[in-house]
ZAMARMI-951069 format. One line per 8 residues: their letters; for each residue x, y, z of C-alpha. Coordinates in steps of 0.2 Angstrom, whole numbers, plus 2048, in hexadecimal, padded with zeros to 3 digits. Example, Ala and Ser with C-alpha at 12.3 -4.5 7.8 and 13.67 -1.06 7.14 Angstrom:
2
as = 83E/7EA/827  844/7FB/824
***
This chain:
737
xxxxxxxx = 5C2/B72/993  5C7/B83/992  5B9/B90/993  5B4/BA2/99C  5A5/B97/9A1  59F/B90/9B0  5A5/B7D/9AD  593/B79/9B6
xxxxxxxx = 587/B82/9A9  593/B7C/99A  58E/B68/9A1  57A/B6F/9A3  57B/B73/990  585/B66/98B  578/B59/994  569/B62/98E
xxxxxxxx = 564/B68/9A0  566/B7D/9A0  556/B85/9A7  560/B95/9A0  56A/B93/991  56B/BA5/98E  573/BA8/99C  585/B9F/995
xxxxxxxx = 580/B9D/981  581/BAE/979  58B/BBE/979  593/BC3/98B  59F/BCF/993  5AE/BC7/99D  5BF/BCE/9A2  5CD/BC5/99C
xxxxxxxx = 5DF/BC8/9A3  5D5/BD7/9AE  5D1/BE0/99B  5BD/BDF/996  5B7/BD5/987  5A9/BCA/980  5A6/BB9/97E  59B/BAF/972
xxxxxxxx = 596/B9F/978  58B/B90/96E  587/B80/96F  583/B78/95D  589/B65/95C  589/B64/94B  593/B74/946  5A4/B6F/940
xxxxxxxx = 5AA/B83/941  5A3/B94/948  5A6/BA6/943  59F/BB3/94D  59A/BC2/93E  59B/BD3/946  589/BDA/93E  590/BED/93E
xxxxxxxx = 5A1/BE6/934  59B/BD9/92D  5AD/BD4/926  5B3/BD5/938  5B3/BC3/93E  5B7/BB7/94C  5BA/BA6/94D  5B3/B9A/95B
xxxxxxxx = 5BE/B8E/964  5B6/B7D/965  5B7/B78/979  5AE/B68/979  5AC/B5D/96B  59A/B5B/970  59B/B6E/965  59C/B79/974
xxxxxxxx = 5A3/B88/96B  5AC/B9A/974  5B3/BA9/96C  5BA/BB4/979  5BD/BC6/96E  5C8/BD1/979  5C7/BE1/96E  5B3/BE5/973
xxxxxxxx = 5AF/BE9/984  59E/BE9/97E  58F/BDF/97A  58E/BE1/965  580/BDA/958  587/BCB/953  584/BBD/947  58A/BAA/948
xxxxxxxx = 592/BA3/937  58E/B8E/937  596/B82/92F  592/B6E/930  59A/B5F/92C  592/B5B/91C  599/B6C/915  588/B77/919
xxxxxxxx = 58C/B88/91F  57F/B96/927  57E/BA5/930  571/BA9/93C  570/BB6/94A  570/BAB/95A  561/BA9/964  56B/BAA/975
xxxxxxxx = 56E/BBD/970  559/BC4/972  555/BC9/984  544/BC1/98A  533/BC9/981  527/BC1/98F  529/BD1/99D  527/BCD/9B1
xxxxxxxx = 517/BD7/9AF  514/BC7/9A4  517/BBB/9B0  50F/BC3/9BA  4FF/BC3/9B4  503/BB2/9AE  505/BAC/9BF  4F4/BB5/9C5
xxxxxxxx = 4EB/BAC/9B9  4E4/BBE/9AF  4F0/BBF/9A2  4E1/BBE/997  4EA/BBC/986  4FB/BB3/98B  4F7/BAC/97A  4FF/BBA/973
xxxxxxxx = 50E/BB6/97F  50F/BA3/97D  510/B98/970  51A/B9D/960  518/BAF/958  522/BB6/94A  528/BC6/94D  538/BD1/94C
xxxxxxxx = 541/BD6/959  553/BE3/959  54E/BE0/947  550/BCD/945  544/BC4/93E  53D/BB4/945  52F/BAB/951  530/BAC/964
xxxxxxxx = 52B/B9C/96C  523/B99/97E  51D/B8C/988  517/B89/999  521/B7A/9A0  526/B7E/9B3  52A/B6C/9B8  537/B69/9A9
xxxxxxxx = 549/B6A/9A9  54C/B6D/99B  540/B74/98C  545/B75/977  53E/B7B/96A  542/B6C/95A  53E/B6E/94A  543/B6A/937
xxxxxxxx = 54F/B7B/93D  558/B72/948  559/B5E/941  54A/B5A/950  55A/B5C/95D  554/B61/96C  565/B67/972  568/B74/965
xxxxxxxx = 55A/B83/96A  556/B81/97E  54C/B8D/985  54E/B97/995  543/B96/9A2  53B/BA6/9AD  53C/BA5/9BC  52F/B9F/9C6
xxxxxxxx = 521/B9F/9B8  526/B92/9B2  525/B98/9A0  533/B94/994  538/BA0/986  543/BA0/976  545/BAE/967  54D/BA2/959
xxxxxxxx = 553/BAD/94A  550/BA7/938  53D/B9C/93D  52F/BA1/932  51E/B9D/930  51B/B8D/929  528/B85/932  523/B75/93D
xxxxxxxx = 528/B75/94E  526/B6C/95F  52C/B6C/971  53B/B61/977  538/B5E/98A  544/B58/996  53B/B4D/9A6  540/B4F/9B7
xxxxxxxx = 543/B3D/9B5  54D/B42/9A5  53F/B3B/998  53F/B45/988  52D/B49/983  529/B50/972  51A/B5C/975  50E/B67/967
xxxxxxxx = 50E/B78/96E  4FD/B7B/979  4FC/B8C/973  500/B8A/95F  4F6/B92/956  4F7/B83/946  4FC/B71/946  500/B63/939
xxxxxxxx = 4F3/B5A/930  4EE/B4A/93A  4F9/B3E/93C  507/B49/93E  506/B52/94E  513/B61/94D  50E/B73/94F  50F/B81/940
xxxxxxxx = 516/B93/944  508/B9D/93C  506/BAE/93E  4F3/BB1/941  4F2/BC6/943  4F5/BC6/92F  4E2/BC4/92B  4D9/BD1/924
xxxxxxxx = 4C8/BD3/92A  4B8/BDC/922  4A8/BD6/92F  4AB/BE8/938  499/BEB/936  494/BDA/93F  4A1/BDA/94A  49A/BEE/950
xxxxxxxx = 486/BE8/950  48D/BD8/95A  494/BE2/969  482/BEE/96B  476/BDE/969  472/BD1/977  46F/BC1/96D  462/BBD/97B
xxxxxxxx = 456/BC7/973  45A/BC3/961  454/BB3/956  460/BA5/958  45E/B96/94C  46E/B8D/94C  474/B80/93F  481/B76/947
xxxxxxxx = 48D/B6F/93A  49B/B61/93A  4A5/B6B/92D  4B0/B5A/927  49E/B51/924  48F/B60/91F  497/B5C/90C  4A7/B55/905
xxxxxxxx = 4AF/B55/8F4  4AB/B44/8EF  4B1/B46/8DC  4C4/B4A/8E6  4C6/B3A/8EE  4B6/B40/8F9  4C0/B4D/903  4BD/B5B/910
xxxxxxxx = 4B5/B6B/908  4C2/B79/90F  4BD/B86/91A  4BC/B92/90B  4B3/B86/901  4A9/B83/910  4A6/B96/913  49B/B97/902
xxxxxxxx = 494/B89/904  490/B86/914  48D/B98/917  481/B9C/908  478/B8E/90B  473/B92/91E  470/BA4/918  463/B9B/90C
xxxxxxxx = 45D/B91/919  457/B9E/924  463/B9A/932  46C/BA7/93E  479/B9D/943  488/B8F/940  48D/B86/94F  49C/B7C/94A
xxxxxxxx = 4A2/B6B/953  4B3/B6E/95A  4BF/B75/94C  4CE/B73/958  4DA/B6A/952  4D8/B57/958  4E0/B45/952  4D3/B3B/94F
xxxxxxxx = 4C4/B3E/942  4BA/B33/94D  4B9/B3D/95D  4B0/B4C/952  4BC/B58/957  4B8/B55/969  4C8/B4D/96F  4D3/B5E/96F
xxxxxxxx = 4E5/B5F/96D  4E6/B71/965  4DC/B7C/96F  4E4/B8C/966  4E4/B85/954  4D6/B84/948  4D9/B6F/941  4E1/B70/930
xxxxxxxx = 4D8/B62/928  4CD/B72/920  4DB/B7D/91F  4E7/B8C/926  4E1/B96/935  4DF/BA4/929  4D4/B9C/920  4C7/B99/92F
xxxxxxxx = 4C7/BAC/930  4C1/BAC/91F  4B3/BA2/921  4B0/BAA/933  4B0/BBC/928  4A7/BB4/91C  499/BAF/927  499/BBF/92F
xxxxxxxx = 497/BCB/91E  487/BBD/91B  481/BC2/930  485/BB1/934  48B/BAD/947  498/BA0/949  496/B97/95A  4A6/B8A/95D
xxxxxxxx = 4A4/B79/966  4B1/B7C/975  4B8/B6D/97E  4BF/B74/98F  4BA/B66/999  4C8/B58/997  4D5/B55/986  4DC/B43/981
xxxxxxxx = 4EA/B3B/985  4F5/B3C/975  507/B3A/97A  50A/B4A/970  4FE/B56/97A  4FA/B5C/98B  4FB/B4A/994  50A/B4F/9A1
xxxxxxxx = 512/B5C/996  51E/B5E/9A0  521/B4E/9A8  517/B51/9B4  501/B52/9B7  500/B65/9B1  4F2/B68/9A8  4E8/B5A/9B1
xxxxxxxx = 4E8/B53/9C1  4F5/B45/9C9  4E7/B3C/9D1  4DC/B34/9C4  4CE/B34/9CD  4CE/B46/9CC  4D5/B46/9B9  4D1/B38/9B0
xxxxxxxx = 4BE/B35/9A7  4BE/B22/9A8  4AE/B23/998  4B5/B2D/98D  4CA/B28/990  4CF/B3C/990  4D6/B45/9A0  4CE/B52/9A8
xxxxxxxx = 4D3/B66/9AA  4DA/B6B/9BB  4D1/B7B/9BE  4D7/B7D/9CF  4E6/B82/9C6  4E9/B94/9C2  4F4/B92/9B1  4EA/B82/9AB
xxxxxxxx = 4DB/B8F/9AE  4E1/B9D/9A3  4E6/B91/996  4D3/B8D/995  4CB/B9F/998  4D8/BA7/98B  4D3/B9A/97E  4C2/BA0/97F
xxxxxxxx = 4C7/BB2/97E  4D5/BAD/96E  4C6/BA7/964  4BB/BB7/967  4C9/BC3/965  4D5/BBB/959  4C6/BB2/94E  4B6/BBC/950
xxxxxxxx = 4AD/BAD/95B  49B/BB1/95D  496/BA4/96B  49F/B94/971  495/B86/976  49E/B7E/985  49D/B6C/985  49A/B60/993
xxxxxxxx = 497/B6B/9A1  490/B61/9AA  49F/B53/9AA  4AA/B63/9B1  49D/B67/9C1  49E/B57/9C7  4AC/B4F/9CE  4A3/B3D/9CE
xxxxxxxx = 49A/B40/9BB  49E/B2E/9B4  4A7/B26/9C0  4A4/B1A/9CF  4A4/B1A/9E0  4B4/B1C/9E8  4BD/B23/9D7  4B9/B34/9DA
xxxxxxxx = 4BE/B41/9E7  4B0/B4A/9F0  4B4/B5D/9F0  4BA/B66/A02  4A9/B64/A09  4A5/B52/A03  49B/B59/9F4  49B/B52/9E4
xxxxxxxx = 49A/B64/9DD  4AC/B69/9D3  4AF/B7A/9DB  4BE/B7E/9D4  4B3/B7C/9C2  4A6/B88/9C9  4B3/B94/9CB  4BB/B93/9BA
xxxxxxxx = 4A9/B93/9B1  4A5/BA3/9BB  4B7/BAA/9B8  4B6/BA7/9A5  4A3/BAC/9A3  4A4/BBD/9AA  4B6/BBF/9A0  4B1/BBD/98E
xxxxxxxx = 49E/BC6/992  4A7/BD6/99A  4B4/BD5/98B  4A8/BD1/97C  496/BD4/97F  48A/BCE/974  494/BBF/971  48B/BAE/977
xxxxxxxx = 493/BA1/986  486/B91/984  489/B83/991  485/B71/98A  47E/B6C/99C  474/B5C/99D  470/B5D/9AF  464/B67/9BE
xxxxxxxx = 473/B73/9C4  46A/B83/9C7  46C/B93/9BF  479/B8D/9B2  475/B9B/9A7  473/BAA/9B4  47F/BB8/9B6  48D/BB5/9C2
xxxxxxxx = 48A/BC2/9CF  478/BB8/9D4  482/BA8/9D6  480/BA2/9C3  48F/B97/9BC  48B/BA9/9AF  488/BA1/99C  47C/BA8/993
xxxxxxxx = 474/B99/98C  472/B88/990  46B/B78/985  45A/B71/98D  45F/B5F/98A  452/B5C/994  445/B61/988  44D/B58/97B
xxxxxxxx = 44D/B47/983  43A/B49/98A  435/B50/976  43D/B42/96F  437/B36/97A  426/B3B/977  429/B3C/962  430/B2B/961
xxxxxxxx = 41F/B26/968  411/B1E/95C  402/B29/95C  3F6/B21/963  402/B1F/972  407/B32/974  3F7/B37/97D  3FF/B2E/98C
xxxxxxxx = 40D/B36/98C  407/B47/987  413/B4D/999  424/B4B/98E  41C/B59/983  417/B65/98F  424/B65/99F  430/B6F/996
xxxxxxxx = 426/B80/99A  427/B77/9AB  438/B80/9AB  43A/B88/99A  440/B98/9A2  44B/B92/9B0  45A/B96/9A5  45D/B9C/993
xxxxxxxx = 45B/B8D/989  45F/B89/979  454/B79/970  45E/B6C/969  45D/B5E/95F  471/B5C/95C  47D/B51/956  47B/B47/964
xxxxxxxx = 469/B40/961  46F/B38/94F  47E/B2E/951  484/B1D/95D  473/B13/956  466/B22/95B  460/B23/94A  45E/B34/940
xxxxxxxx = 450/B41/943  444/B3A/936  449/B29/93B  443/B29/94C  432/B2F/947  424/B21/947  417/B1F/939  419/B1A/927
xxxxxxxx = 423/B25/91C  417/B34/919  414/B34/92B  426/B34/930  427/B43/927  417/B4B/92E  41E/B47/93F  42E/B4F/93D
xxxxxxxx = 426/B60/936  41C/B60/945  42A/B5E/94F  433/B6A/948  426/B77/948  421/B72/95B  435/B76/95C  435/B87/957
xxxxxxxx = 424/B8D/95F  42C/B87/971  433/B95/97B  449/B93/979  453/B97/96A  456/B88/95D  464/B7B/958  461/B6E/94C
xxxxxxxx = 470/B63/945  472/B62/934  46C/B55/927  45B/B59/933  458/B65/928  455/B59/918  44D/B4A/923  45D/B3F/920
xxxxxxxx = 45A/B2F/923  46B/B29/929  472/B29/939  47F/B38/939  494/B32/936  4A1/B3C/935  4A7/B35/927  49E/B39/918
xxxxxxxx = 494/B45/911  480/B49/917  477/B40/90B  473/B51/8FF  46C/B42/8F3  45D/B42/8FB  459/B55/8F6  450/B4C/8E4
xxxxxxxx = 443/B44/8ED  434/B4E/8F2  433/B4A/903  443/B4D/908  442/B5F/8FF  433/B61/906  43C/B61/915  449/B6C/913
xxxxxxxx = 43C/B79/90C  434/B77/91D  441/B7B/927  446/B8A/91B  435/B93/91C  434/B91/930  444/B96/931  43F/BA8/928
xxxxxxxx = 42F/BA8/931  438/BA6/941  444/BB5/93C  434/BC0/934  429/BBD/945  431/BC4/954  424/BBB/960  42F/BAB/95D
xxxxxxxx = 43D/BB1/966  43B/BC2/972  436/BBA/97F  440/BA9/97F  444/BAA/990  436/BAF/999  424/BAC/99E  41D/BBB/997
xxxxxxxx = 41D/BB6/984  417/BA5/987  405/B9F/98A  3FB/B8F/98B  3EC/B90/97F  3E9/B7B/984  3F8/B6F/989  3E9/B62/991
xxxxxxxx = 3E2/B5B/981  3ED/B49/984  3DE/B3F/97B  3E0/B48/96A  3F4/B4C/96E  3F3/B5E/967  3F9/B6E/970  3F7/B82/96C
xxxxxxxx = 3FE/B8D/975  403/BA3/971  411/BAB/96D  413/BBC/972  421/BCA/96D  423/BD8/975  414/BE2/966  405/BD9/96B
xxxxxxxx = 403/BD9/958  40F/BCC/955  405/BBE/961  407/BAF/958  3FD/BA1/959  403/B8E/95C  3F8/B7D/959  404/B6E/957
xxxxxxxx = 3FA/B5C/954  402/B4C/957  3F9/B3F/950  3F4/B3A/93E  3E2/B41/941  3DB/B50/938  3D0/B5D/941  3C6/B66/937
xxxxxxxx = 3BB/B71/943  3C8/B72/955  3C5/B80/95D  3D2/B89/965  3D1/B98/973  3D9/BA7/96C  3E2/BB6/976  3D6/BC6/96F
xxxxxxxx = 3C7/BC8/961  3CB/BCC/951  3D1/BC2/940  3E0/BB3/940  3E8/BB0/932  3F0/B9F/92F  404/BA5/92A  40B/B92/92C
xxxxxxxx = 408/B81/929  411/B72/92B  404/B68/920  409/B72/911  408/B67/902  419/B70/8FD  421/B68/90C  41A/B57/908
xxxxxxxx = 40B/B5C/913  3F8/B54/90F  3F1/B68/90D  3E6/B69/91A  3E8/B7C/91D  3DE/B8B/923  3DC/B98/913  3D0/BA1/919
xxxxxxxx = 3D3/BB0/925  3CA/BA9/937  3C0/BB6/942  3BD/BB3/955  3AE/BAF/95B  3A7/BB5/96C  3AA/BA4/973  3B1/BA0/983
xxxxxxxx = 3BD/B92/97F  3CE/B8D/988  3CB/B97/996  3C9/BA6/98B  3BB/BB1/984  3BE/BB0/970  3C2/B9F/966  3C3/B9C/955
xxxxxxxx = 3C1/B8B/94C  3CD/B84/93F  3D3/B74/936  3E1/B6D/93E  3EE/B60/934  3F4/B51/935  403/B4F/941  404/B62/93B
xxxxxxxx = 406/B73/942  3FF/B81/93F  403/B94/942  3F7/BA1/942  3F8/BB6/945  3EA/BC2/948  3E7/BCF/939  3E0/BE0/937
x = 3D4/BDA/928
***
């Protein structure tokens, strides 16, 4: 074999094993017979013949020498001493012929400072670094590609523009960072692509791109070059009032949506609305409905329809069953120019074991751990995060910060927390491993919560971090500097499994368990909680929200207003699930459509009436939601009255004028002359009631302006007396008249 090349790093590329293919492939300056020159190397197996096109003299041409018929090509070109912009002229056997520049003639992109940074674990958007991005550089159009694989020996980047051979594009890697990079001339958006990785033990893994930005439709598991900076987007105002307003002290009523099952297109082969579709839809109906938020289950792309999007394998890519990434911007804008937040489901605690994924990417346990009983969750068959690991933990805290700054995120709701703080969550004895002090506590998660909460708060206030955390760890959502894991929120599933419990109860039975209705001010302002009655409480044989409600069908109905409304008057902001809202009957599936049918019977639109007028009364009156998180806007009135399984409690904003008064009763039996303790003297005006017959309700109501009496009642010195509904709730303010 005759060549100016070391014979070594001509085998490497030949068998596919060059950790720096640049450094032989491309344009180089040699001496030949003691006289400088250049040479022009490539290694294209299914080129027949090579010219080397001088781009300033494009007529100027040099032919390549094949020096191995596996296509190992050489041009040495003694009449420039210098390094010149070149192109490669191809032509195959079948008689194809094309001219490309060559990628082995770019210097890298990523810079030490890069790596670097990389390598500390605060390169904070290495998603603008890794991954594909179509750019131009030294004028040349095409897509950078770069991946994180430290343990390969060899990484490619195949496609359809390149036959899927993973010999034809190998990238180089740098250095120590274990980051493997490749310019390729020619690539545009649109084209498909994956990652070719050679094993230490010399397995070839075919892997998507961790940090794509847009993947095939399911089943097909490639990843799209698509250029996401393109978007052009008009929620400035939103985006302004976002950064100066703390969401703590706003109302937040939250309408969490499965966007492939809220509506389908059944007279199109029952499809998927599309996210632009969805955006008018979806959005001008919540607007309607009164909501302030959309939380949406995970729209990451994920493999199977079943897991709800839960089981991640595109962390960086919005799922293409609704369409592009530019057209989730859309309906993020949309929401936005209609003041509707848009919280993501984010699923940072374990990804599935899809062959194509993050399961040994490189061969080797690198996003997860090599012992499985430190990274495997033996429940839910998925692998868990290593978040002892720097780069596994920027991949994680750059996602967060890649949906608030590339998509306009408002909140992500981080799911399964509690599965991440402990290393023994769902497995037994003797398949966990304690933590260096023999604890069952995951420190190295600690550590990443606190890193990632006090990142994306410092670096876009206003937004929201709400931690889906089932369990007693304390001060989950408490700023980092007191010893808070730093989210602002937290779900208070332990509200919602006492309130269901109690509402599944018959009636007559309640008074004896009138403690699950009370407890949650027990600890209602331990953390910021957010009350939810989510996705979760209506699938795997739970039964729906109106199912689970005793009674016939009037007062299943009656129960969940009352409900609802004992709901919204509880200190915490709101999240109800949808098909909640119209008292579907069904269990939830993610299959099909809510059941929008419903909406012709009275009942049912009743219903959604209901929830549409308290969710404006709940934006209009200010005592709902100023003081959610402490004691000073909530006050017992009577939580002791078990035998008649009625409660009323106050209100308070920070206007003593807005005071609002609460008196929720749980059983079937009207009370036409209860009398209640009120905070002051003066006039109460009913402004609410669940009993409405507008809402399906049996109209026993308060039309008549009240007036306190001088009578010590409740502990207090005025008290009025009113009629009080059946399983109803009423909601009373004091007037001037």
């Amino acid at each position: 074999m005759e060549t100016t090349a070391s014979l070594v790093e001509v085998f490497e590329i030949l068998r596919s094993e060059h950790r720096d293919p640049h450094h032989i492939l491309g344009m180089h300056e040699v001496e030949v017979d003691g006289k400088k020159a250049v040479v022009v190397r490539a290694f294209i197996p299914q080129a027949a013949s090579i010219e080397v096109i001088d781009d300033e003299k494009p007529e100027q041409k040099y032919d390549m020498k094949k020096v191995c018929s596996d296509g190992f090509f050489e041009a040495v070109i003694p009449d420039r001493p210098t390094i010149f912009r070149y192109r490669l002229s191809i032509a195959d056997y079948l008689g194809n012929q094309w001219t490309t520049y060559d990628p082995y003639s770019f210097n890298p992109y990523i810079t030490d400072f890069d790596k670097y940074l990389f390598g500390q674990g605060t390169h904070y958007k290495i998603f603008e670094k890794l991954g594909s991005h179509p750019m131009t550089i030294d004028g040349v159009d095409g897509v950078l590609f770069a991946v994180w694989a430290p343990n390969a020996k060899r990484v490619s980047v195949i496609g359809d523009f390149n036959g899927w051979d993973g010999r034809r594009h190998p990238m180089r890697c740098l250095g120590y960072s274990g980051i493997w990079e490749l310019f390729i001339p020619g690539v545009s958006e649109g084209d498909i692509y994956k990652y070719e990785i050679k094993t230490r033990e010399d397995y070839l893994l075919e892997k998507s791109d961790p940090y794509g930005n847009y993947m095939e439709v399911r089943p097909n598991s490639a990843s799209i070059v698509y250029d996401i900076n393109k978007y052009q987007w008009n929620d400035a105002q939103w985006m302004e009032k976002r950064q100066k307003t703390d969401p703590l002290n706003q109302p937040v009523s939250i309408y969490e949506v499965h966007l492939g099952s809220w509506m389908r297109v059944p007279e199109e082969g029952n499809r998927y609305l599309t996210y632009r579709e969805a955006a008018h839809k979806l959005v001008d109906y919540v607007k309607a409905m009164g909501y302030t938020h959309i939380e949406l289950l995970p729209i990451t792309e994920h493999p199977y329809d079943g897991s709800w999007g839960y089981q991640v394998t595109g962390y960086y890519a919005p799922t293409s069953r609704f369409g592009t990434p530019e057209d989730f911007m859309y309906f993020v804008d949309y929401c936005h120019q209609n003041n509707i937040g848009v919280i993501l489901d984010w699923v940072p605690a374990h990804f599935p074991k899809d062959s194509y994924g993050l399961i040994r990417f490189d061969g080797t346990a690198l996003y997860e751990h090599e012992d499985p009983r430190q990274g495997e969750h033996p429940d839910w068959g998925t692998l868990i995060f290593n978040y002892g690991r720097i780069e596994v933990k920027l991949f994680l805290i750059a996602n967060a910060i890649f949906w608030f700054e590339k998509y306009h995120i408002d909140g992500l709701r981080v799911d399964a927390v509690a599965s991440m703080l402990y290393l023994d969550y769902g497995k037994t004895d003797g398949n966990w491993i304690p933590n260096k002090y023999g604890g069952r506590e995951n420190l190295e998660a600690v550590e990443f919560f606190k890193h990632l909460n006090s990142i994306v708060y410092q670096k876009f206030p206003g937004i929201m971090m709400i931690a889906e955390e089932s369990t007693a760890w304390p001060n989950v959502s408490r700023p980092t500097d007191i010893g808070g894991l730093g989210f602002g929120l937290k779900w208070n599933m332990g509200w919602m499994n006492d309130f269901l419990r109690y509402m599944k109860k018959d009636p007559i039975h309640r008074k004896y368990h009138h403690n699950d209705l009370t407890f949650g001010l027990l600890y209602a302002f331990t953390e910021n909680f957010i009350l939810v009655l989510s996705h979760d409480e209506v699938v795997h044989g739970k039964g729906s929200m109106i199912s689970k409600m005793p009674g016939d069908y009037w007062q299943k109905f009656a129960n969940l207003r009352v409900a609802y409304g004992f709901m919204y008057g509880h200190p915490g902001k709101k999240l109800l699930f949808m098909g909640g809202e119209i008292a579907q009957f069904n269990e939830w599936s993610e299959a099909k459509s809510l059941d929008w049918h419903l909406l012709q019977f009275e009942k049912h639109k009743g219903m959604q009436e209901y929830i549409k007028d308290l969710n404006h009364l709940y934006l209009k009156e200010s005592a709902f939601w100023e003081y959610d998180f402490t004691g000073e806007g909530f006050e017992w009135i009577n939580a002791s009255d078990a035998d008649v399984s009625m409660v009323s409690f106050v209100r308070k904003g920070k206007n003593p004028k807005d005071t609002l008064i609460f008196v929720c009763n749980f059983t079937p039996v009207p009370h036409f002359q209860h009398r209640i303790g009120v905070p002051a003297q003066g006039n109460y005006k009913e402004i609410f009631n669940s009993d409405h017959s507008k809402y399906g309700g049996s109209n026993v109501l308060n039309e008549q302006v009240i007036t306190a009496d001088h009578r010590e009642w409740d502990g207090r010195a005025y008290s009025i007396e009113l009629r009080i509904p059946p399983l109803g709730m009423t909601i009373l303010k004091r007037v001037e008249e």
